[in-house]
PDB file of N, CA, C and O in Angstrom:
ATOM      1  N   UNK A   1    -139.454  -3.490 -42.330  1.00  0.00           N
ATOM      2  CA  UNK A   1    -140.495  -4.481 -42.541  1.00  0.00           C
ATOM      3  C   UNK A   1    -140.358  -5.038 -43.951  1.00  0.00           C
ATOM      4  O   UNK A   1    -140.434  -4.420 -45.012  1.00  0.00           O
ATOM      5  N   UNK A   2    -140.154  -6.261 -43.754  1.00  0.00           N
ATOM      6  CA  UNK A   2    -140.482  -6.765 -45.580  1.00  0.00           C
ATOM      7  C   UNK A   2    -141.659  -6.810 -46.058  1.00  0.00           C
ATOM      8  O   UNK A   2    -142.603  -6.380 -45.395  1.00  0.00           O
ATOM      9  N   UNK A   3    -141.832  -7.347 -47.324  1.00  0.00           N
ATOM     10  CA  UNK A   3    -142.685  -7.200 -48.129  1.00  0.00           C
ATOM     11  C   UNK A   3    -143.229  -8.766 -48.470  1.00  0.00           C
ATOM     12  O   UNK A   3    -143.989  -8.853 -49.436  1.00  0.00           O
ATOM     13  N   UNK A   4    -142.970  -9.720 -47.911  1.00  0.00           N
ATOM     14  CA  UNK A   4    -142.762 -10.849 -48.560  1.00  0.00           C
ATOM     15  C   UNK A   4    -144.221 -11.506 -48.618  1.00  0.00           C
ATOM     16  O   UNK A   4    -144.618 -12.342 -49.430  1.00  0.00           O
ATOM     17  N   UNK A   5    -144.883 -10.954 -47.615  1.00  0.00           N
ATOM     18  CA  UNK A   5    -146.409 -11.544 -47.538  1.00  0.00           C
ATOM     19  C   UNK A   5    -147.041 -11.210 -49.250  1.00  0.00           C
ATOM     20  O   UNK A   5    -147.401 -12.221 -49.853  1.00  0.00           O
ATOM     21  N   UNK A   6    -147.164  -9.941 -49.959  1.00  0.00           N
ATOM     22  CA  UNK A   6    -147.008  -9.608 -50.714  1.00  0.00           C
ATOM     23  C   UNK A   6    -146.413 -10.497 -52.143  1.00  0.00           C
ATOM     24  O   UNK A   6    -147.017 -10.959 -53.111  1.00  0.00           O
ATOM     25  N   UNK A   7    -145.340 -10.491 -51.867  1.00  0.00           N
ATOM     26  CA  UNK A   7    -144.694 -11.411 -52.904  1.00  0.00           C
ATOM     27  C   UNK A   7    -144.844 -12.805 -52.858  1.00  0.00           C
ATOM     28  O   UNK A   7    -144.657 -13.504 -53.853  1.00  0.00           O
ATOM     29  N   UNK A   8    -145.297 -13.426 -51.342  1.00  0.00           N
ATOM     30  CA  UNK A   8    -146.078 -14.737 -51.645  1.00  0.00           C
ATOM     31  C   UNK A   8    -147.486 -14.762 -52.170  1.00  0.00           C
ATOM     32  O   UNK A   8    -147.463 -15.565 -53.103  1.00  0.00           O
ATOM     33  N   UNK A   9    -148.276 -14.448 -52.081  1.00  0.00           N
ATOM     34  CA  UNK A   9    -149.439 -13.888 -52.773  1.00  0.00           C
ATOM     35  C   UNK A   9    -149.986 -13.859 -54.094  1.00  0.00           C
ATOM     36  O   UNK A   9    -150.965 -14.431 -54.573  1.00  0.00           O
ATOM     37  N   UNK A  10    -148.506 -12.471 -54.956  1.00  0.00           N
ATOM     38  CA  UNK A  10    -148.606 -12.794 -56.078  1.00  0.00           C
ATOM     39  C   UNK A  10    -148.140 -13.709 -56.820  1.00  0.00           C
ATOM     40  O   UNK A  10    -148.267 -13.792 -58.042  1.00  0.00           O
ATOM     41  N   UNK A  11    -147.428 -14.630 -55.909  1.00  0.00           N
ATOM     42  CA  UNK A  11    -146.720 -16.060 -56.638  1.00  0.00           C
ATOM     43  C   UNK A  11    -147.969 -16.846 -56.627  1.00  0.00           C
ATOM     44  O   UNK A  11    -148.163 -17.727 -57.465  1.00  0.00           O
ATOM     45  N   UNK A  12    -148.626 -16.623 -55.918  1.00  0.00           N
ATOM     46  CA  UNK A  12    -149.653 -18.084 -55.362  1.00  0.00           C
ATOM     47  C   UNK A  12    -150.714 -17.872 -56.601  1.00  0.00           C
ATOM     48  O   UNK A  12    -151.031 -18.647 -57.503  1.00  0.00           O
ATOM     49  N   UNK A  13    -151.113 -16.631 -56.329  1.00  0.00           N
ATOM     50  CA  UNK A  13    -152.215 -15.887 -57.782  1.00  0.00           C
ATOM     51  C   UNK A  13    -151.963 -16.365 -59.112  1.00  0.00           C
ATOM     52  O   UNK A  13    -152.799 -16.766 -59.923  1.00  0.00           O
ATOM     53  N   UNK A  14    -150.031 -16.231 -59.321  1.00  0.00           N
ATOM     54  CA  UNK A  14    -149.971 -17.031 -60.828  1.00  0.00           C
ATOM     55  C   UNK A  14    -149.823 -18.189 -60.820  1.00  0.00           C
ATOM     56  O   UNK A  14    -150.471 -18.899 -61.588  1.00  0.00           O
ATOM     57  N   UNK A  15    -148.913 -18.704 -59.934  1.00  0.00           N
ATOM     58  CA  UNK A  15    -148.875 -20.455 -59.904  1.00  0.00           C
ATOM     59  C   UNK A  15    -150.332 -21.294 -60.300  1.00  0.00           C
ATOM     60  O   UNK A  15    -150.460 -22.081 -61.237  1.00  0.00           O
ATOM     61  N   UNK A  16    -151.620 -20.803 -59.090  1.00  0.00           N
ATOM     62  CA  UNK A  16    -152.630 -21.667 -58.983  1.00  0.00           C
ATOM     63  C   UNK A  16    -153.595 -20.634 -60.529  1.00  0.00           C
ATOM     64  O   UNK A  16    -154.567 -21.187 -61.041  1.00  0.00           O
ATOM     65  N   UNK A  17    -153.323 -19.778 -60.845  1.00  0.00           N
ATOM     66  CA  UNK A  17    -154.113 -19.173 -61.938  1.00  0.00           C
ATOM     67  C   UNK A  17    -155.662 -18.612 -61.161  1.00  0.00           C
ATOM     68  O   UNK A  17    -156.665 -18.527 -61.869  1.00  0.00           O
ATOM     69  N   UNK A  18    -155.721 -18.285 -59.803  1.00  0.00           N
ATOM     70  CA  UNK A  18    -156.318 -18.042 -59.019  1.00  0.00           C
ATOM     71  C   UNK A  18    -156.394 -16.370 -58.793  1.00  0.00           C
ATOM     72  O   UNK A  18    -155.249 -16.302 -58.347  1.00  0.00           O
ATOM     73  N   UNK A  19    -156.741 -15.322 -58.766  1.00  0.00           N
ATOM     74  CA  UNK A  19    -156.349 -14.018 -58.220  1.00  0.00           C
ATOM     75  C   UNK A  19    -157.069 -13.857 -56.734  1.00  0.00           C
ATOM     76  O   UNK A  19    -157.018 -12.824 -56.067  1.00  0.00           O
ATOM     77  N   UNK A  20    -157.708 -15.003 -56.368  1.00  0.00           N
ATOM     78  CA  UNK A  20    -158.381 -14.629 -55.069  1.00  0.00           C
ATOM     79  C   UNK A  20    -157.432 -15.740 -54.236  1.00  0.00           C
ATOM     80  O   UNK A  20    -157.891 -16.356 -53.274  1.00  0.00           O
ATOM     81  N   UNK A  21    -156.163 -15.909 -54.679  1.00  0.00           N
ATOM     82  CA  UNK A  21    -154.908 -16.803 -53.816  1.00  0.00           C
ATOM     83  C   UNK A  21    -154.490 -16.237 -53.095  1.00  0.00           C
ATOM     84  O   UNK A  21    -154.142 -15.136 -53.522  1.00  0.00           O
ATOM     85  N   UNK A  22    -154.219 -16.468 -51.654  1.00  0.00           N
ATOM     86  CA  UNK A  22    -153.853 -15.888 -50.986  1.00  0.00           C
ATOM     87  C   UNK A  22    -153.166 -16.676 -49.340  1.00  0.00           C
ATOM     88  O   UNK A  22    -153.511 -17.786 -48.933  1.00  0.00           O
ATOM     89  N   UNK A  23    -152.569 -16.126 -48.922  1.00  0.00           N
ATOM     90  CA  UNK A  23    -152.522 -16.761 -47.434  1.00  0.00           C
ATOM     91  C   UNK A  23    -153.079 -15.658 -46.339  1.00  0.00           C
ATOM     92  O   UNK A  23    -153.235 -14.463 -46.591  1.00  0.00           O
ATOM     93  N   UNK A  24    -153.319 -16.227 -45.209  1.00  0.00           N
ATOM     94  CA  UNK A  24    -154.211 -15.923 -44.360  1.00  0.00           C
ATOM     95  C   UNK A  24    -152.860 -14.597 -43.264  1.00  0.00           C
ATOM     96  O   UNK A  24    -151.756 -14.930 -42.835  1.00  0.00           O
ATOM     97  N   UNK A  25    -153.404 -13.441 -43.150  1.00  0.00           N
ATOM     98  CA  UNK A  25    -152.499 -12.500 -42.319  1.00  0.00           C
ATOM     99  C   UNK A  25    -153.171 -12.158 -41.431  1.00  0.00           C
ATOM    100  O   UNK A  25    -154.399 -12.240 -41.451  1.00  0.00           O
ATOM    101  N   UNK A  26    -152.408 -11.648 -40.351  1.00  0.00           N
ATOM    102  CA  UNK A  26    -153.765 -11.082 -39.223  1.00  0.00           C
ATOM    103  C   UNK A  26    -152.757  -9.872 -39.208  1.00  0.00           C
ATOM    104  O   UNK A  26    -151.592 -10.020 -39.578  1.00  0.00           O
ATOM    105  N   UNK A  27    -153.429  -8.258 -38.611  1.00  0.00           N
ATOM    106  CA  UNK A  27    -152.892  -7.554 -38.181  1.00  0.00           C
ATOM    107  C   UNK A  27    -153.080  -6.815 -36.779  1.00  0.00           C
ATOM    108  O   UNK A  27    -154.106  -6.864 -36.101  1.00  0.00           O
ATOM    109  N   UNK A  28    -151.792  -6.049 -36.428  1.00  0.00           N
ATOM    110  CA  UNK A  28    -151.720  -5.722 -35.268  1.00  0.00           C
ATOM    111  C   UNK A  28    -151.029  -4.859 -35.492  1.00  0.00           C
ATOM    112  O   UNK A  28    -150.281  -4.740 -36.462  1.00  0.00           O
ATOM    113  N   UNK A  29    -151.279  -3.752 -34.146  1.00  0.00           N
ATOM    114  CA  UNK A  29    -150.674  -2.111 -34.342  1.00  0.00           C
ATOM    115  C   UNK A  29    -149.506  -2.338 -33.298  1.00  0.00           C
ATOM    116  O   UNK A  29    -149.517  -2.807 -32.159  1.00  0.00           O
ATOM    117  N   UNK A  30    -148.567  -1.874 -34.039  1.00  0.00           N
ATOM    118  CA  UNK A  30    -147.121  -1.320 -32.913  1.00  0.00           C
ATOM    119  C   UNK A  30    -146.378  -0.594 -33.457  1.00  0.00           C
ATOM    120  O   UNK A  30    -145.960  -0.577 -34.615  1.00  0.00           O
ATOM    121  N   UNK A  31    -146.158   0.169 -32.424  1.00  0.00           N
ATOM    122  CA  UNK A  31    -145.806   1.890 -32.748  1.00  0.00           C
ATOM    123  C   UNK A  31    -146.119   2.804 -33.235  1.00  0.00           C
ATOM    124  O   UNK A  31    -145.486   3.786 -33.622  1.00  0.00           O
ATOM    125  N   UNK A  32    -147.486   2.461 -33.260  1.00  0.00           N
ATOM    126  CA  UNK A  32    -148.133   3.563 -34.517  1.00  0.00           C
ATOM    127  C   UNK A  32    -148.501   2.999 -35.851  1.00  0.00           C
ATOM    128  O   UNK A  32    -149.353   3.392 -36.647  1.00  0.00           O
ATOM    129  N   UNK A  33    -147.613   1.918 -35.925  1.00  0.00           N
ATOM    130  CA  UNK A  33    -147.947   1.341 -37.445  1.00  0.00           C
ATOM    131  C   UNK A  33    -148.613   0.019 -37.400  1.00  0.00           C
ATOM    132  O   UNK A  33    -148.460  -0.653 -36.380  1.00  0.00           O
ATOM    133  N   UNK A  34    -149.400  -0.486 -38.465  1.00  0.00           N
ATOM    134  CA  UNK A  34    -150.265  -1.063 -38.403  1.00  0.00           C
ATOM    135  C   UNK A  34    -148.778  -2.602 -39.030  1.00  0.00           C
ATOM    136  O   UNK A  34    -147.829  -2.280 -39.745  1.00  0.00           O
ATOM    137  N   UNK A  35    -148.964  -3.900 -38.591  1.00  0.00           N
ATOM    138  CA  UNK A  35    -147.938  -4.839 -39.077  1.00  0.00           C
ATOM    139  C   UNK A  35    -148.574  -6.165 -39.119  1.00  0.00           C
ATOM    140  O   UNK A  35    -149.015  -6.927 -38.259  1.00  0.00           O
ATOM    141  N   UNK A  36    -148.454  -6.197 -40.717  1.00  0.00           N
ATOM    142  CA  UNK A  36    -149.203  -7.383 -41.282  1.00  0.00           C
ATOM    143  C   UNK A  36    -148.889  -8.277 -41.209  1.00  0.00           C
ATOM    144  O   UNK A  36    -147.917  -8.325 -41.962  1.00  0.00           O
ATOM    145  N   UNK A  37    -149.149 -10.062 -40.359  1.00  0.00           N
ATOM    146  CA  UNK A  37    -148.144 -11.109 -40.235  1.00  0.00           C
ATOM    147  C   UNK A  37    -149.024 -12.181 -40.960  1.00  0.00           C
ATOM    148  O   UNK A  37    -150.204 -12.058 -41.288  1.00  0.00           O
ATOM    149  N   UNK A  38    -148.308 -13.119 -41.117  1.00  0.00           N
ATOM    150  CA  UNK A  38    -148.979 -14.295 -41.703  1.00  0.00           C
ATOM    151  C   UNK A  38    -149.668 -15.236 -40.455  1.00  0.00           C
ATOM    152  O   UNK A  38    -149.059 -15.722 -39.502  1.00  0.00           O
ATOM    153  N   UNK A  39    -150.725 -15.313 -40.671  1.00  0.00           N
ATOM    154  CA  UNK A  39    -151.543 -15.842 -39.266  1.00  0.00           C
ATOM    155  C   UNK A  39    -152.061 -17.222 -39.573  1.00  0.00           C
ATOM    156  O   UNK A  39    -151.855 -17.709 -40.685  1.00  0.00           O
ATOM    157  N   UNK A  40    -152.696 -17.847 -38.680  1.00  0.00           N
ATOM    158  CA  UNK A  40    -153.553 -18.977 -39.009  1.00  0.00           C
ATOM    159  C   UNK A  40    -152.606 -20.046 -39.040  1.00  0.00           C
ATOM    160  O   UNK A  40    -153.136 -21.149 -39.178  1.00  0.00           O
ATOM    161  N   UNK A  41    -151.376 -20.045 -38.952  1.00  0.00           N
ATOM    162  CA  UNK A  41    -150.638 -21.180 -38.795  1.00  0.00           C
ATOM    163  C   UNK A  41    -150.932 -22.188 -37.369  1.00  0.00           C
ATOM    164  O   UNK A  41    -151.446 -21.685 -36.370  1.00  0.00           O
ATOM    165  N   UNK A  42    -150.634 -23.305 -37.404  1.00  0.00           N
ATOM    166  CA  UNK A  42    -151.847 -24.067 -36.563  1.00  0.00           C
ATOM    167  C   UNK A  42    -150.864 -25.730 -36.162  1.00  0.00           C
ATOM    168  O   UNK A  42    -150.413 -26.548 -36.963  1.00  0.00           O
ATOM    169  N   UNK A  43    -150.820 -25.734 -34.906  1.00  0.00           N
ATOM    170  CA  UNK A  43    -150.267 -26.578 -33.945  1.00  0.00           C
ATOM    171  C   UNK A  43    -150.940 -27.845 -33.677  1.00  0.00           C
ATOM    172  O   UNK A  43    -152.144 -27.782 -33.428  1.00  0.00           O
ATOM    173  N   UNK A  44    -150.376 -28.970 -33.685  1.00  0.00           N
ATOM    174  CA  UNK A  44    -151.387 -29.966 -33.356  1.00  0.00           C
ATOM    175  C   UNK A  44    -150.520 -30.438 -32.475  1.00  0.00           C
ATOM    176  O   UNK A  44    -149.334 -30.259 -32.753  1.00  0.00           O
ATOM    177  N   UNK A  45    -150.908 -31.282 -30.970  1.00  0.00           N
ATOM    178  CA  UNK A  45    -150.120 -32.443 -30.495  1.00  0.00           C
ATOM    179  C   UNK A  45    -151.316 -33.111 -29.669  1.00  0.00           C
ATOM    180  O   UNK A  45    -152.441 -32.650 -29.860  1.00  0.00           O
ATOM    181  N   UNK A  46    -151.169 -34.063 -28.850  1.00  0.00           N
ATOM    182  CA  UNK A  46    -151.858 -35.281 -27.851  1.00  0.00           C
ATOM    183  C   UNK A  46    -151.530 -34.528 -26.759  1.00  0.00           C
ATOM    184  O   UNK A  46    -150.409 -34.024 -26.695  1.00  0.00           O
ATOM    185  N   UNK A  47    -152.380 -34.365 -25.842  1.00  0.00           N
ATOM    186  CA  UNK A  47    -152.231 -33.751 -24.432  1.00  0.00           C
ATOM    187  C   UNK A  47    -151.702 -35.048 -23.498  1.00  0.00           C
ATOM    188  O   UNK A  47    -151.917 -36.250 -23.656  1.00  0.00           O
ATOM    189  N   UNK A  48    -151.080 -34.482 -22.668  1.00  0.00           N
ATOM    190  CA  UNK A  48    -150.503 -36.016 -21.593  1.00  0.00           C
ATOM    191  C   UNK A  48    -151.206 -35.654 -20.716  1.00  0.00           C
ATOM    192  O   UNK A  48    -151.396 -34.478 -20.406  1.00  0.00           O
ATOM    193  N   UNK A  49    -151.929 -37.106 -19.937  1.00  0.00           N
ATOM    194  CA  UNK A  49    -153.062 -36.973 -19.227  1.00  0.00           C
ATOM    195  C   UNK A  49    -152.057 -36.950 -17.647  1.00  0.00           C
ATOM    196  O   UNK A  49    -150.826 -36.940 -17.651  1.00  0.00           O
ATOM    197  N   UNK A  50    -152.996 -36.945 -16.270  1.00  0.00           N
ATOM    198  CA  UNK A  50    -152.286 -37.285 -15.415  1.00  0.00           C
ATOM    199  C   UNK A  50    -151.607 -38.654 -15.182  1.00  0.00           C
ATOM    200  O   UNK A  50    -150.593 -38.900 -14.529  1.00  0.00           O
ATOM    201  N   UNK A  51    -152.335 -39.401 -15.806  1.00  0.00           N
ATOM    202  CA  UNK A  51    -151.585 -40.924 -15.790  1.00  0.00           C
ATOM    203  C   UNK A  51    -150.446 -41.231 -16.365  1.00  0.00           C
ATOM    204  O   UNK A  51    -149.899 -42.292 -16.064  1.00  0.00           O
ATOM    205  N   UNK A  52    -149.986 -40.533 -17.116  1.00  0.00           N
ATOM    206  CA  UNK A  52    -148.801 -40.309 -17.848  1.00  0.00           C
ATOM    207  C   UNK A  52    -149.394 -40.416 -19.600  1.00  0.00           C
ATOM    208  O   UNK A  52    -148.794 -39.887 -20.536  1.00  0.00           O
ATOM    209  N   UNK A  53    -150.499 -41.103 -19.718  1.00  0.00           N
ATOM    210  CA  UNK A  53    -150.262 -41.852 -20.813  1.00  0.00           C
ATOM    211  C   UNK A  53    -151.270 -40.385 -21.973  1.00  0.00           C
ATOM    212  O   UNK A  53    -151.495 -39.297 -21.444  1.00  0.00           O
ATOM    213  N   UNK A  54    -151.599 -40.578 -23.044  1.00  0.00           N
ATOM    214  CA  UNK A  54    -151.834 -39.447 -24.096  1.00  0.00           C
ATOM    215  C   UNK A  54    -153.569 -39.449 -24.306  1.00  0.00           C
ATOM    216  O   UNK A  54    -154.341 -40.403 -24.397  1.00  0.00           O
ATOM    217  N   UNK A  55    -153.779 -38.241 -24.334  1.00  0.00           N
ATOM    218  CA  UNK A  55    -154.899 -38.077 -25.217  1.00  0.00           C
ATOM    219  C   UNK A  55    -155.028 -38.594 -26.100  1.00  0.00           C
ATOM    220  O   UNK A  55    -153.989 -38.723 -26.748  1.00  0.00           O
ATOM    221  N   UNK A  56    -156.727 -39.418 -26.913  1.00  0.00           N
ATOM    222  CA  UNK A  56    -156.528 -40.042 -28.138  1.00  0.00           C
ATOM    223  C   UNK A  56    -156.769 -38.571 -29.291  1.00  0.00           C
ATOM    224  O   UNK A  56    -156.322 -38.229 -30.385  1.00  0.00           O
ATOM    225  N   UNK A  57    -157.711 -38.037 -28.305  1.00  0.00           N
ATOM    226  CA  UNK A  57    -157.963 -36.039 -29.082  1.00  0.00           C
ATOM    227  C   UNK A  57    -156.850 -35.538 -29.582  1.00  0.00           C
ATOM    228  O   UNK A  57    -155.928 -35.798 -28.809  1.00  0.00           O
ATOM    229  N   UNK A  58    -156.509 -34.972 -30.462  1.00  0.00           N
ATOM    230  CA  UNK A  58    -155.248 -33.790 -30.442  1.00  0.00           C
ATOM    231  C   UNK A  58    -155.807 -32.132 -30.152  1.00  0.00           C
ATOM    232  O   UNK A  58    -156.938 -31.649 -30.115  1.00  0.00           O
ATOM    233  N   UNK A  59    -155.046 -31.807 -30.054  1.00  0.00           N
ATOM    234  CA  UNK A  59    -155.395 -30.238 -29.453  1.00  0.00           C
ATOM    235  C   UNK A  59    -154.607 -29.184 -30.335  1.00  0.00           C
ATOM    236  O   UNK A  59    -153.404 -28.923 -30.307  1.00  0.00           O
ATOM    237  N   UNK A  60    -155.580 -28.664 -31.102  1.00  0.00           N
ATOM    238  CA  UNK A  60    -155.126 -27.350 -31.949  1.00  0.00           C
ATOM    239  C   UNK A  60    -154.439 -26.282 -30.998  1.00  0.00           C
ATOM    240  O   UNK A  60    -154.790 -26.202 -29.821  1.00  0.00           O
ATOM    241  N   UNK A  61    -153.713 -25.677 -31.388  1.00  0.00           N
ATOM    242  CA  UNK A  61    -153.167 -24.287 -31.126  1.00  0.00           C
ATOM    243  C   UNK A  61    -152.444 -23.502 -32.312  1.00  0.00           C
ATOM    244  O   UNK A  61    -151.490 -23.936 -32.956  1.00  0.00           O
ATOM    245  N   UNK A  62    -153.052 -22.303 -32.479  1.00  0.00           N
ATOM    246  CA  UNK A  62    -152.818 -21.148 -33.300  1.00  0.00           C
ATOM    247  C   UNK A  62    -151.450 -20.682 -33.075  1.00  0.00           C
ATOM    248  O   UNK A  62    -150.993 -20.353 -31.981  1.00  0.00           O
ATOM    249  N   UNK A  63    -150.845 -20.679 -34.171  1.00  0.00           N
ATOM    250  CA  UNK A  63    -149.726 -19.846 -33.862  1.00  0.00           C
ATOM    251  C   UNK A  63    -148.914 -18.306 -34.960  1.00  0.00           C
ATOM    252  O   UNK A  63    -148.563 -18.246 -36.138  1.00  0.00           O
ATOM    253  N   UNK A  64    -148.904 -17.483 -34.035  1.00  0.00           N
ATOM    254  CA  UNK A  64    -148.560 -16.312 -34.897  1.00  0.00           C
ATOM    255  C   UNK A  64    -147.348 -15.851 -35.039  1.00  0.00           C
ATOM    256  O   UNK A  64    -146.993 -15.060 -34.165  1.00  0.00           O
ATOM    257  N   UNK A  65    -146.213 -16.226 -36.298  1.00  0.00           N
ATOM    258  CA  UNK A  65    -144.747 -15.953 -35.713  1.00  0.00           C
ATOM    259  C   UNK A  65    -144.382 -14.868 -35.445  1.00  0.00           C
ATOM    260  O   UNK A  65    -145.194 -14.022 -35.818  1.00  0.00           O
ATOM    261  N   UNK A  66    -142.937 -14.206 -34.634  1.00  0.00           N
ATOM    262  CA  UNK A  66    -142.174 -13.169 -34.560  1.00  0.00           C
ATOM    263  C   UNK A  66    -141.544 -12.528 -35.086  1.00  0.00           C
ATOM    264  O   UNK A  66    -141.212 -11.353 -34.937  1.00  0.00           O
ATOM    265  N   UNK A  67    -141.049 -14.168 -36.591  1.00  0.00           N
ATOM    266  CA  UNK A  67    -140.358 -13.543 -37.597  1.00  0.00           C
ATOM    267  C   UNK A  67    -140.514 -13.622 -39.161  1.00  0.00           C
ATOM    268  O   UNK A  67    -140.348 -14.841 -39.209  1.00  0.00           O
ATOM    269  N   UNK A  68    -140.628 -13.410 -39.952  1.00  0.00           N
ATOM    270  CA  UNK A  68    -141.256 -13.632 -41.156  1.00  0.00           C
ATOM    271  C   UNK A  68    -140.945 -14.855 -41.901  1.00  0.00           C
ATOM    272  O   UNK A  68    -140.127 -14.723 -42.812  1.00  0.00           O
ATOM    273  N   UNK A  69    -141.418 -15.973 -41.701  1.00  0.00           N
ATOM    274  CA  UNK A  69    -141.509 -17.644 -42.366  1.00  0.00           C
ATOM    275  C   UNK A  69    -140.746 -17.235 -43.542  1.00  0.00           C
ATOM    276  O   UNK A  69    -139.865 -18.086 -43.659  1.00  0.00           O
ATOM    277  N   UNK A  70    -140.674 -16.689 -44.129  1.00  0.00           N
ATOM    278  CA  UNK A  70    -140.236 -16.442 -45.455  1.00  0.00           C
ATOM    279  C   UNK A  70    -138.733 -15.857 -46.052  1.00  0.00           C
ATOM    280  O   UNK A  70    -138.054 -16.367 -46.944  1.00  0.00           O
ATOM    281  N   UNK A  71    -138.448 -14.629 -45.268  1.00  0.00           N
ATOM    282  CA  UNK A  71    -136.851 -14.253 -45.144  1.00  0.00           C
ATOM    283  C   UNK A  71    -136.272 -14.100 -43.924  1.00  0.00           C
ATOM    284  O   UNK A  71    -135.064 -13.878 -43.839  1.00  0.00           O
ATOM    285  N   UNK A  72    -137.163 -14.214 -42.707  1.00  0.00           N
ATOM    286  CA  UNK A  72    -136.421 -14.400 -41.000  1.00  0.00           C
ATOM    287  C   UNK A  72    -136.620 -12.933 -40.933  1.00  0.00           C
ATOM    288  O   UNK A  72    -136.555 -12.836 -39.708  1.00  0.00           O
ATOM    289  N   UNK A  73    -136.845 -11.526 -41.408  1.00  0.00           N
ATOM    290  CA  UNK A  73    -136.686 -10.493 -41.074  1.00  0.00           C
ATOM    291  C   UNK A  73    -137.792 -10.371 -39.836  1.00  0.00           C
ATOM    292  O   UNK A  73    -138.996 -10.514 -40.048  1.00  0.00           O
ATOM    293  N   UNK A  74    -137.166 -10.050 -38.337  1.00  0.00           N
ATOM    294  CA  UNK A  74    -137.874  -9.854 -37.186  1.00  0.00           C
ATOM    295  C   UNK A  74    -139.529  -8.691 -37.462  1.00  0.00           C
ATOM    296  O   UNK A  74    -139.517  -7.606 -38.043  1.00  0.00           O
ATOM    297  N   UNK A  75    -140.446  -9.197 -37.002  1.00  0.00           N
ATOM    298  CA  UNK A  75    -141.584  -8.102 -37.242  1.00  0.00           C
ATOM    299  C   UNK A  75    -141.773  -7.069 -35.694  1.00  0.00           C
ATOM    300  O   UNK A  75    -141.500  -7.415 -34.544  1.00  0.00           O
ATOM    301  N   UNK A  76    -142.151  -6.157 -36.021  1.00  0.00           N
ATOM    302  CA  UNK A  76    -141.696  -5.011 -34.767  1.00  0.00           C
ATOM    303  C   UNK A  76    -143.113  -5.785 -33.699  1.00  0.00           C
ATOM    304  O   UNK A  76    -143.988  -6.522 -34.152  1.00  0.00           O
ATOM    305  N   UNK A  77    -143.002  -5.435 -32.531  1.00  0.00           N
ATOM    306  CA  UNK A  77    -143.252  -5.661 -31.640  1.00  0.00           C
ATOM    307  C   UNK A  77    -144.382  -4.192 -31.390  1.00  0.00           C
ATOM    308  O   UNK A  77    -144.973  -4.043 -30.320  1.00  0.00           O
TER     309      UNK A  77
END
């Protein structure tokens, strides 16, 4: 498991001169161990109606990656 959530964090803390900087993680247990991901990342597109033609709405969707945005190291399952 990397560490990188971590090391983005304390970059963000000195960059913005902020210590309550942070990005948003959610966690989840597998295998016993608890695995911290970066969460809250967030999808937008236009739904296609039956007529073919688009929603003027867009439609959020959450998305939680598999692999760490930051160095690609896979997070356990």
């Amino acid at each position: 498991m990397c560490d990188c959530v971590s090391v983005v964090n304390e970059a963000l803390k000195k960059d913005y001169e902020d210590d309550q900087a942070e990005i948003n993680v959610g966690f989840s247990f597998s295998n016993n161990s608890l695995v911290v991901k970066p969460c809250g990342l967030a999808m937008q597109y236009h739904k296609k109606k039956k007529d073919g033609t688009y929603s003027d709405k867009k439609t959020t969707v959450s998305i939680t990656p598999t692999f760490c945005p930051f160095c690609g190291t896979k997070y356990d399952e």
